[in-house]
C-alpha positions as CSV (number, residue, x, y, z in Angstrom):
1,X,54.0,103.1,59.8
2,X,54.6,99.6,57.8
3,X,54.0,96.2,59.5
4,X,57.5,94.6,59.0
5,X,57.4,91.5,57.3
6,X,59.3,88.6,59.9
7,X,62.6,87.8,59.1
8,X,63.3,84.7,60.8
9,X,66.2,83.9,58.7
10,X,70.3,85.1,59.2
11,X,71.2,87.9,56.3
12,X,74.4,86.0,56.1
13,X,73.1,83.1,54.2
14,X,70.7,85.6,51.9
15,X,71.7,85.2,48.0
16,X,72.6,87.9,46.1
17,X,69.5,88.4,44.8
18,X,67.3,87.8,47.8
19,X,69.4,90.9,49.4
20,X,68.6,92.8,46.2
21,X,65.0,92.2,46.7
22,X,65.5,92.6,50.4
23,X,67.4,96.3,49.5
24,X,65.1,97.5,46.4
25,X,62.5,97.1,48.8
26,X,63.8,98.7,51.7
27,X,64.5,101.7,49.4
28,X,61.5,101.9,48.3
29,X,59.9,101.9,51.8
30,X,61.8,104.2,52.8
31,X,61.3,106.9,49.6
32,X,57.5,106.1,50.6
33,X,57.8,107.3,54.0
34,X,60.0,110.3,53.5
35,X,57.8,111.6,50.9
36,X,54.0,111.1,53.1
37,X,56.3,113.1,55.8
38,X,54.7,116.7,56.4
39,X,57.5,119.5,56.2
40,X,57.3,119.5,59.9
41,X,57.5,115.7,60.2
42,X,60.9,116.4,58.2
43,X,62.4,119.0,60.8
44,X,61.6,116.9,63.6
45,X,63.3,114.1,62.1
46,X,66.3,116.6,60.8
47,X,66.5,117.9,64.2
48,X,66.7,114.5,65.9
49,X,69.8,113.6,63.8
50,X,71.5,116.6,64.5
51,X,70.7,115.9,67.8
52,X,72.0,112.4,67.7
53,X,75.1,113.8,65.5
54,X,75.9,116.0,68.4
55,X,75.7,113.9,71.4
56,X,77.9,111.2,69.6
57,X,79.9,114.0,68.7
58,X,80.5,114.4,72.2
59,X,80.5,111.0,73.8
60,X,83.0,110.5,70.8
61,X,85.3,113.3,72.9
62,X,84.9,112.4,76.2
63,X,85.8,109.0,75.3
64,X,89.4,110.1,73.6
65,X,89.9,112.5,76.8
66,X,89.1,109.9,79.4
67,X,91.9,107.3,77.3
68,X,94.2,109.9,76.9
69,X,94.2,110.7,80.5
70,X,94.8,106.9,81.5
71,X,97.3,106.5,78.8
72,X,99.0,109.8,80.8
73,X,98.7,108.3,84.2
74,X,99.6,104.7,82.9
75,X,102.9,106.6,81.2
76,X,103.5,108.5,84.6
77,X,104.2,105.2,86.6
78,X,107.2,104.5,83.9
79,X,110.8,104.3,84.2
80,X,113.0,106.5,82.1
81,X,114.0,103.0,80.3
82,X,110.4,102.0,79.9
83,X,109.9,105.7,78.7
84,X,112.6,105.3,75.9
85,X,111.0,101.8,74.6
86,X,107.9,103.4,74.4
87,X,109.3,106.4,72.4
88,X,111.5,104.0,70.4
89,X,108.6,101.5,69.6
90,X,106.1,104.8,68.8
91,X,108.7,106.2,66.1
92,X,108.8,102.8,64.4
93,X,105.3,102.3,64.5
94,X,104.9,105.7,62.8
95,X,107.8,104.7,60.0
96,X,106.3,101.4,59.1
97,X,102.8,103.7,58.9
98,X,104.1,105.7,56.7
99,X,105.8,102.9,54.2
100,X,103.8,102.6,50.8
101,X,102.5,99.3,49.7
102,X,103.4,100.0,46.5
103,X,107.2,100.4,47.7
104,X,109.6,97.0,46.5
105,X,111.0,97.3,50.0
106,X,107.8,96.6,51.6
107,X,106.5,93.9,50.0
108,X,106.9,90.9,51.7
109,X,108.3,87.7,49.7
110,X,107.9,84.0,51.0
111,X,111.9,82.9,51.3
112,X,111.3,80.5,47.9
113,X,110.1,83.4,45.8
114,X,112.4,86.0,46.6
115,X,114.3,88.0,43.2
């Protein structure tokens, strides 16, 4: 489609506005492209991300099954006391979650600056 210019260098040390070039160009490759697309060109493409969409979709499930299943067989080995930490631990984790930034309590103070 477009012979891609070399880019020998890391983006990292790009300037501000050698990644705006780098972007407004990119953008306007790309609104080039989509509109020489035929409207089949654009259903195959469509149809491709859906496609992708889908399988990550699944991979995305699979994934969370398979680590819920070793989390369940990890949990099975436990003692009742190990059981109770874990409980314990999982309640606090959800309370701390749940504390708003905002919130006096929360905010942390170094021991010279505390009110």
């Amino acid at each position: 489609m477009f012979a891609a210019e070399p880019r020998f260098f890391c983006r990292s040390i790009e300037d501000n506005e050698e990644r705006e070039t780098r972007l407004r160009r990119d953008r306007s490759q790309h609104a080039l492209s989509r509109s020489l697309e035929t409207d089949e060109q654009r259903e195959e493409r469509r149809a491709a991300a859906r496609q992708r969409y889908h399988e990550l979709l699944g991979d995305a499930s699979t994934h969370l099954s398979q680590e819920r299943d070793r989390i369940q067989e990890i949990r099975g080995t436990w003692s009742d006391e190990q059981r109770a930490a874990q409980v314990e631990q999982d309640r606090l984790r959800r309370n701390v979650n749940q504390l708003s930034t905002s919130d006096e309590e929360s905010t942390v103070y170094d021991i010279e600056e505390q009110p």
